[in-house]
C-alpha positions as CSV (number, residue, x, y, z in Angstrom):
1,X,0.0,0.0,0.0
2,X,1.4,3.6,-1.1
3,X,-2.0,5.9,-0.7
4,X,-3.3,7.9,2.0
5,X,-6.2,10.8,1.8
6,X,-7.0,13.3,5.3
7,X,-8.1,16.0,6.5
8,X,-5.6,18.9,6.8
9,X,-5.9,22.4,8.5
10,X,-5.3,24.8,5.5
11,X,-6.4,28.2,7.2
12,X,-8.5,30.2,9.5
13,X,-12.1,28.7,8.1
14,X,-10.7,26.0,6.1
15,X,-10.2,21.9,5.5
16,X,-9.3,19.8,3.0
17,X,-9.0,16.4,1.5
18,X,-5.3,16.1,1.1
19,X,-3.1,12.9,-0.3
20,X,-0.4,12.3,2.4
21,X,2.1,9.7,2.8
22,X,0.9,6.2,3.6
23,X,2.2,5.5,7.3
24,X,5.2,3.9,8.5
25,X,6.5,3.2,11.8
26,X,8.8,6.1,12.1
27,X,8.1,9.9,12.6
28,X,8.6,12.0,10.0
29,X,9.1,15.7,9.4
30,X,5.6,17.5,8.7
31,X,3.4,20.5,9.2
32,X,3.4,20.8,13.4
33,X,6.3,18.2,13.5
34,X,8.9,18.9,16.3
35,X,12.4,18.9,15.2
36,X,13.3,16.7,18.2
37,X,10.5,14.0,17.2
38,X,11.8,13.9,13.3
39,X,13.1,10.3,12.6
40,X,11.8,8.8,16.1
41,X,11.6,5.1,15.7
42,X,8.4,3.5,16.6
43,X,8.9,-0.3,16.2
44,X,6.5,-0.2,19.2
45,X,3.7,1.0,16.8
46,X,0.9,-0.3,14.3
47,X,-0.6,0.9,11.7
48,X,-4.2,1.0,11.6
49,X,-7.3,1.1,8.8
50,X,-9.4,4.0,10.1
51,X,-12.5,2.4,10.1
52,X,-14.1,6.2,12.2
53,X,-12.7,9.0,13.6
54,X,-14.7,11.9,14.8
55,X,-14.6,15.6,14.3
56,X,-14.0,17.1,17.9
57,X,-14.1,20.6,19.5
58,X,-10.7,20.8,20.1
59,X,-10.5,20.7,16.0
60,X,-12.9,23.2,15.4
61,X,-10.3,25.5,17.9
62,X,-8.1,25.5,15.5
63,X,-9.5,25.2,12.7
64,X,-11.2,28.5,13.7
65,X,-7.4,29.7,13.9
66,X,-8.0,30.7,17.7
67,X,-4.4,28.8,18.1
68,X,-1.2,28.5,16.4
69,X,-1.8,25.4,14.1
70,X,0.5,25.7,11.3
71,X,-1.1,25.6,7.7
72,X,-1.3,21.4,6.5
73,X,-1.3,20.1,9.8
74,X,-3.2,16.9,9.5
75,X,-6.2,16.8,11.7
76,X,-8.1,14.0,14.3
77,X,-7.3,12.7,17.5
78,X,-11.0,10.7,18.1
79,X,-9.4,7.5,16.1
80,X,-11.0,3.1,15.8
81,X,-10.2,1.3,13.8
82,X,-8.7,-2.4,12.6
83,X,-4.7,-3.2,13.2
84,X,-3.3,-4.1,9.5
85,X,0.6,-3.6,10.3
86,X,2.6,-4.6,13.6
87,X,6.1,-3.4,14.4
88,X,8.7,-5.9,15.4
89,X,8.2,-4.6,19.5
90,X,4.7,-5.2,19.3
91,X,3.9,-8.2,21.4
92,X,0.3,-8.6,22.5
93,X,-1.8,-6.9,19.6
94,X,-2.7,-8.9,16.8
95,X,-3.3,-7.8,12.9
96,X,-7.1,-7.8,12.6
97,X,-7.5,-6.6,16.0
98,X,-10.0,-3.7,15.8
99,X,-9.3,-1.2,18.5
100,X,-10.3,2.4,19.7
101,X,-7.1,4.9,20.5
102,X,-7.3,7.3,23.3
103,X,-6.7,10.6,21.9
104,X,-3.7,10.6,24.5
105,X,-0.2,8.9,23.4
106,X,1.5,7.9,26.3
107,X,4.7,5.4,26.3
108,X,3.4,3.5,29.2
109,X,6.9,3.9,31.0
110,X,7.2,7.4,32.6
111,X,6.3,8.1,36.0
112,X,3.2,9.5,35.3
113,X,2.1,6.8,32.9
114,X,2.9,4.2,35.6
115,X,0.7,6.5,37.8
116,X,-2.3,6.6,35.0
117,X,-1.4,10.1,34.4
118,X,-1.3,9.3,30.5
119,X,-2.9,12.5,29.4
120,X,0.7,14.2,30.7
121,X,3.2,11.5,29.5
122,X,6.3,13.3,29.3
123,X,8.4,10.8,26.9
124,X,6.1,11.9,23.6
125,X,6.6,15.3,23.6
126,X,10.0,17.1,24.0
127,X,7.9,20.5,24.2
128,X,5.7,19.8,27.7
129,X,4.1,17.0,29.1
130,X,1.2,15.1,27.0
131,X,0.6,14.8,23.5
132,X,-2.4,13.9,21.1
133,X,-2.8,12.6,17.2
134,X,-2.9,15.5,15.1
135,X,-3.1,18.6,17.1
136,X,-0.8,22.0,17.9
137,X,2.2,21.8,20.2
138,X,1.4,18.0,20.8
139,X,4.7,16.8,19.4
140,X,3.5,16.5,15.3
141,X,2.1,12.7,15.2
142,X,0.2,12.8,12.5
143,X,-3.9,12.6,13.0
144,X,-6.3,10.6,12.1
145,X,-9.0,11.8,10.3
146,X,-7.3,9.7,7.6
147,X,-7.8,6.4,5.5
148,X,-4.6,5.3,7.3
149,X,-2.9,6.4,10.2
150,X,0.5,5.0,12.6
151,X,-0.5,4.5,16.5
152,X,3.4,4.3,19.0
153,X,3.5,2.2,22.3
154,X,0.5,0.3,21.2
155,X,0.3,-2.6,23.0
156,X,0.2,0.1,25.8
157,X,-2.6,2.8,24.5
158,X,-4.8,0.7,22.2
159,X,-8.2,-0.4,23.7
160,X,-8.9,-3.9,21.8
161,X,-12.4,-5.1,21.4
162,X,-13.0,-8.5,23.0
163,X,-14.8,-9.3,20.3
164,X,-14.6,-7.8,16.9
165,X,-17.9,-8.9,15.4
166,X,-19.7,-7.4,18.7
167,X,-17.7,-4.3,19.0
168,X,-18.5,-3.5,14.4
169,X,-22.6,-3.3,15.5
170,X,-21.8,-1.1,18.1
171,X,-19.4,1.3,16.7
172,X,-21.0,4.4,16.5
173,X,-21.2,4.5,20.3
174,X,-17.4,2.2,20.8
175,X,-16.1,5.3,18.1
176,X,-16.9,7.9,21.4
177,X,-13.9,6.1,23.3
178,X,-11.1,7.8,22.0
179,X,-12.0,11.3,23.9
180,X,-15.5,12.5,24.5
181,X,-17.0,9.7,26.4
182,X,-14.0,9.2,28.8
183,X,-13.8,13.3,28.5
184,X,-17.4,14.2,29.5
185,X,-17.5,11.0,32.1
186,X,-13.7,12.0,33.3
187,X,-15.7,16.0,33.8
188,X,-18.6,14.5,35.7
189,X,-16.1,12.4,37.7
190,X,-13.7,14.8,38.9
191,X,-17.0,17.1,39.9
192,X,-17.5,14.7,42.7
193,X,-20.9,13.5,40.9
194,X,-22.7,10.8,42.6
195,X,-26.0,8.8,43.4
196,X,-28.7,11.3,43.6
197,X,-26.3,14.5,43.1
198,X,-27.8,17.3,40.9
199,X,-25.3,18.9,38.3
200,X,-25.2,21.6,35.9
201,X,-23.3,21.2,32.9
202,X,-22.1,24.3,31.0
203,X,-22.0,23.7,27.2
204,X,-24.2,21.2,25.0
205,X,-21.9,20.4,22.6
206,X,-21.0,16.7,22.2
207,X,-18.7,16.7,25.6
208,X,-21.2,18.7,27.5
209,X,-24.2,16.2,26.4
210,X,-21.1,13.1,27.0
211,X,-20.4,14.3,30.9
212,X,-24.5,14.7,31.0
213,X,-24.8,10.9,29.9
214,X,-21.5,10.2,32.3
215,X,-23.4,12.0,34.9
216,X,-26.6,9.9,34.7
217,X,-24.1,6.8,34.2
218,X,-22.9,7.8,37.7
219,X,-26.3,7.9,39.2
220,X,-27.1,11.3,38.9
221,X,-30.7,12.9,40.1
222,X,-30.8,15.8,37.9
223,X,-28.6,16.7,35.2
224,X,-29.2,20.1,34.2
225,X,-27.4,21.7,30.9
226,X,-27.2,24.7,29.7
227,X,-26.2,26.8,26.4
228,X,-27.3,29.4,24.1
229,X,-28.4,27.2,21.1
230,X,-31.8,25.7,21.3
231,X,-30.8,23.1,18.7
232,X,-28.6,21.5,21.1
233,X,-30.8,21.7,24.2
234,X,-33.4,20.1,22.5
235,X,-30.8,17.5,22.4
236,X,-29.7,17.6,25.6
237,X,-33.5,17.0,26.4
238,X,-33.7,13.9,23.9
239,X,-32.1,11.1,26.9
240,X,-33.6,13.1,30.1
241,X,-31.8,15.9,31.3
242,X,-33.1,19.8,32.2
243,X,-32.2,22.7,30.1
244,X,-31.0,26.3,30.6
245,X,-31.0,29.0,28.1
246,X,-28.5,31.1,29.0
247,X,-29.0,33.7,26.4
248,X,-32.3,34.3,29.0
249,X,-29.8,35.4,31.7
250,X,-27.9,34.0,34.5
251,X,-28.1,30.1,34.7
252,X,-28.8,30.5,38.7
253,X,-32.6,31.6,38.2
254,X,-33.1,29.3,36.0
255,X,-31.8,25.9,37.8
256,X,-33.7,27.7,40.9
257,X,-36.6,27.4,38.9
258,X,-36.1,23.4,38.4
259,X,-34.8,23.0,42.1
260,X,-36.0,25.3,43.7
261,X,-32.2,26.4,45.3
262,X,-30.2,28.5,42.5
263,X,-27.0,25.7,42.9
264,X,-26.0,22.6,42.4
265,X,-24.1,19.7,43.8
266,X,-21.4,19.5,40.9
267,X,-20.8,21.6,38.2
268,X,-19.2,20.7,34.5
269,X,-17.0,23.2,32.1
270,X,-18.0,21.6,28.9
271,X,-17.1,25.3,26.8
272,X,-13.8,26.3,27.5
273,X,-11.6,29.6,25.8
274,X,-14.1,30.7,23.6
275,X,-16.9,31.4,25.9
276,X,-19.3,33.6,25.8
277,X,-21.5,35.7,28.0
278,X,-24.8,35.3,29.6
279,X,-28.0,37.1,29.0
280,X,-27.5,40.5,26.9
281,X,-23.9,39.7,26.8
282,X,-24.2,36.4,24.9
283,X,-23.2,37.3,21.7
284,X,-19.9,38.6,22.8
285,X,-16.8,36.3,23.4
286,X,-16.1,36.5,27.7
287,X,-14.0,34.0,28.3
288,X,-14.1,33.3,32.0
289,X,-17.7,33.8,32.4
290,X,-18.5,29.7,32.3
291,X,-15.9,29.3,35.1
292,X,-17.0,32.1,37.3
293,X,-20.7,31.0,37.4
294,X,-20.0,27.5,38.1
295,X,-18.1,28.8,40.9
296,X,-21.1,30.8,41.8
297,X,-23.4,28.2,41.5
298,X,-21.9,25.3,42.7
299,X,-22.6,24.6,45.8
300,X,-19.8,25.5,49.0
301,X,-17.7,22.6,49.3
302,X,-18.6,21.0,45.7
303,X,-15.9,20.8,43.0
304,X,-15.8,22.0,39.2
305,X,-14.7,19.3,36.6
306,X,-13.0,21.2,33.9
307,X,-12.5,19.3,30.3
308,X,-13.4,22.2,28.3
309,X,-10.3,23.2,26.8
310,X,-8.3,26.0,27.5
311,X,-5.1,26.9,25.6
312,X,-1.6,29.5,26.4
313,X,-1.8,30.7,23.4
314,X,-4.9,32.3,21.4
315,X,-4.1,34.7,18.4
316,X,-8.0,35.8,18.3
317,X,-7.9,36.7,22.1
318,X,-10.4,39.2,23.3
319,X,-7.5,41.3,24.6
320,X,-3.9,40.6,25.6
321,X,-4.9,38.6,28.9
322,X,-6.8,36.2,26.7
323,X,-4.0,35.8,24.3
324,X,-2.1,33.9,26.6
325,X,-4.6,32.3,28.5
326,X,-4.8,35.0,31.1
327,X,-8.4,35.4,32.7
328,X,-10.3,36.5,35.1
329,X,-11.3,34.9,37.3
330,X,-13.5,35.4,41.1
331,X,-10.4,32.8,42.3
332,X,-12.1,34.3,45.8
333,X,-15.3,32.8,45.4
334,X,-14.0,29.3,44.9
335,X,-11.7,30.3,47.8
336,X,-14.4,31.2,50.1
337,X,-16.1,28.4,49.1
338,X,-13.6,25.7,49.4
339,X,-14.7,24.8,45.9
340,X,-11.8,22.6,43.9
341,X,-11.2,22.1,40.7
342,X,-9.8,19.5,38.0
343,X,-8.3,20.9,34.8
344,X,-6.5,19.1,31.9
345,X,-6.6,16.2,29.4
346,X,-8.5,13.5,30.6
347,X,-6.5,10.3,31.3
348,X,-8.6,8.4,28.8
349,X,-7.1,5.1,29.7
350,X,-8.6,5.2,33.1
351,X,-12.2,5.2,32.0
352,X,-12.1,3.8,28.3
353,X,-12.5,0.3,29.2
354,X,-15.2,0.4,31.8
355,X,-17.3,2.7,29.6
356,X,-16.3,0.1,26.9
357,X,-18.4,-2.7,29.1
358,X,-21.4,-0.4,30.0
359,X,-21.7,0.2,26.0
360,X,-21.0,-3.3,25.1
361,X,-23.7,-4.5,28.0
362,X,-26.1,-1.8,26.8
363,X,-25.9,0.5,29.8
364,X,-25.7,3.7,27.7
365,X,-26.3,4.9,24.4
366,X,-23.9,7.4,23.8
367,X,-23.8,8.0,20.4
368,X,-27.7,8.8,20.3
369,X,-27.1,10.9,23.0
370,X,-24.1,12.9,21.2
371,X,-26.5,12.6,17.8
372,X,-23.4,10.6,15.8
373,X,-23.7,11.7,12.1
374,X,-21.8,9.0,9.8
375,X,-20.3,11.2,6.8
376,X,-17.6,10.3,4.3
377,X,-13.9,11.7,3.8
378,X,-14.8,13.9,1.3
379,X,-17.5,15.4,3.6
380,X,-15.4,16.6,6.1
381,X,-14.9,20.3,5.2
382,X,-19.1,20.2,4.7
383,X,-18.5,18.8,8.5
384,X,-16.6,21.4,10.0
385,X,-18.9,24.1,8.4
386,X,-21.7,23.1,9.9
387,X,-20.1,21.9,13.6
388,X,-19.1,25.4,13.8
389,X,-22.4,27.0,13.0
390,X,-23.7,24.7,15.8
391,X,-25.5,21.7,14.1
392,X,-26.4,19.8,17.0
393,X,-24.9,16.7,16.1
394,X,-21.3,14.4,16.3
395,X,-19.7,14.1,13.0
396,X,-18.3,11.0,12.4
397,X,-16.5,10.3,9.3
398,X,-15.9,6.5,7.8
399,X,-13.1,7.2,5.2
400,X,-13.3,3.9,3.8
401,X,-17.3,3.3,3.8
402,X,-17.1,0.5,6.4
403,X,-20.1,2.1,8.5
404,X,-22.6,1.9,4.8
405,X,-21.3,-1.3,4.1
């Protein structure tokens, strides 16, 4: 095999189709490719036939050019699909094997791998801790919204389906393991939600309604979510949970009106950088106004589970603060409030197979609740378009047709 066709970042607005190299085990220099990283030998990887991979938020950042992507970076991190090539380290996975990848790449060796801190490996990246397929500053392994793509360490980060047969009927939802399932379930987690908590959930894009379904998954008495598209509440409101319209106003009177207290048990950040505000203000970018009302909100002694993504540097800041990832925030309140908080990339690997068995055992239904939307390669740029105007739904793309077939 000599082909390969994905979806690369051209410039502020745009994707294409491009033809890129097949993949072979061994990094090669590239759009976003660290000089340190050229040449790495990966006999520890595979190479997989993309049978999905997603179109994610964390795309549409940069794809928006709200970070410093460089033109032709090839995009994806949300990656399944079937093993067709083993390096000569690889031990335990099998060709055939079809498998989901956690949008993390971790070596499996480092102290914090060893401590399930994958989503900050610090052998993959010579920049900073943690890296990820196809995305800025991550260390420039290339993504996979492709027909082919190279995974490293993969005995270590691939999730293999028990059963290969079972795991094709289900992979619409089995394709949400890479990052928003474990990311929405790892926000709900780390906001200390429990049996019969009630938690608000800022955002209803596909990790915001992910952390709602995580959130009933974790037993959950109310899961209230809130954004300024009625599109996506409607969704949200599709598998059980309350709305808020925060273009109405301040989320408080509103979850007072469905609890009859204006807070909450747990709250979610399911927006992240490019937030806006509330009320009057919603049509104007503000940052820090999602974290500041979940710290208002959230009840004293709660704790704020932060997967939306926030970045050091953002060229289309409102003002020089936000440009580096400076905001401002009522640190006080959660202060005052003994409020804590969880930031970061989730540690996929810590939740991927257990939400793997509730899927597989037909406790959830995550991709109706995310609204998965199978399109093919050459739809991506029509994919992007609408995700950014705010088409309630999870594009998934299935470059080779598998999915139709």
């Amino acid at each position: 095999m000599s082909g390969n066709r994905a979806v690369a970042y051209v410039g502020p607005g745009e994707v294409e189709v491009h033809d890129i190299p097949y993949p072979t085990l061994e990094l090669k220099d590239g759009p976003g490719v660290n000089p340190a990283n050229v040449g790495r030998k990966c006999n520890h990887g595979v190479i997989l036939k993309v049978v999905t991979t997603n179109i994610c938020g964390s795309d549409q950042h940069m794809v928006r050019g709200r970070t410093t992507a460089p033109e032709g970076l090839v995009l994806g991190h949300e990656i399944l699909g079937e093993v067709i090539e083993v390096g000569s380290d690889v031990e335990f996975t099998k060709v055939g094997d079809l498998a989901s990848v956690p949008f993390n790449i971790a070596c499996g060796r480092c102290h914090n791998c060893k401590e399930g801190k994958t989503g900050i490996c610090l052998n993959v990246n010579p920049d900073r801790p943690g890296s990820a397929y196809g995305y800025v500053d991550m260390g420039g392994w290339v993504g996979g919204q492709a027909e082919y793509v190279m995974v490293p360490y993969a005995d270590f980060n691939l999730l293999v389906f028990p059963d290969a047969d079972q795991a094709r009927e289900k992979v619409r939802d089995l394709t949400m393991l890479s990052d928003i399932f474990p990311t929405g379930f790892h926000g709900a987690v780390t906001a200390g939600v429990k049996p019969g908590s009630t938690v608000y959930i800022a955002g209803a894009g596909p990790v915001g309604l992910a952390a709602a379904a995580g959130a009933q998954l974790l037993g959950a008495a109310v899961v209230i979510v809130g954004d300024l598209q009625e599109e996506r509440l409607a969704q949200a409101r599709t598998f059980g949970c309350e709305t808020v319209d925060v273009s109405k106003g301040d989320p408080k009177d509103q979850i007072e009106q469905i609890l009859g207290v204006p807070e909450v048990d747990a709250g979610v950040d399911a927006v992240g950088f490019e937030a806006r505000g509330h009320g009057a203000g919603s049509a104007t970018e503000a940052p820090a106004t999602v974290l500041n009302s979940l710290m208002e909100i959230t009840a004293a002694g709660g704790a704020l589970g932060i997967p939306g993504l926030y970045v050091t540097g953002d060229p289309g800041g409102i003002d020089d603060a936000a440009k580096v990832g400076a905001l401002s925030l009522s640190l006080g309140t959660g202060w005052a409030k003994s409020l804590s908080f969880t930031t970061g990339q989730c540690p996929v690997m810590r939740y991927n197979h257990g939400l793997m068995m509730a899927i597989l055992h037909d406790r959830v239904e995550i991709a109706k609740a995310v609204n998965a939307t199978v399109i093919p390669l050459d739809d991506a740029p029509r994919g992007y378009q609408e995700f950014d105007k705010g088409a309630p739904r999870k594009y998934v793309i299935d470059p080779h047709g598998m999915l139709a077939a």
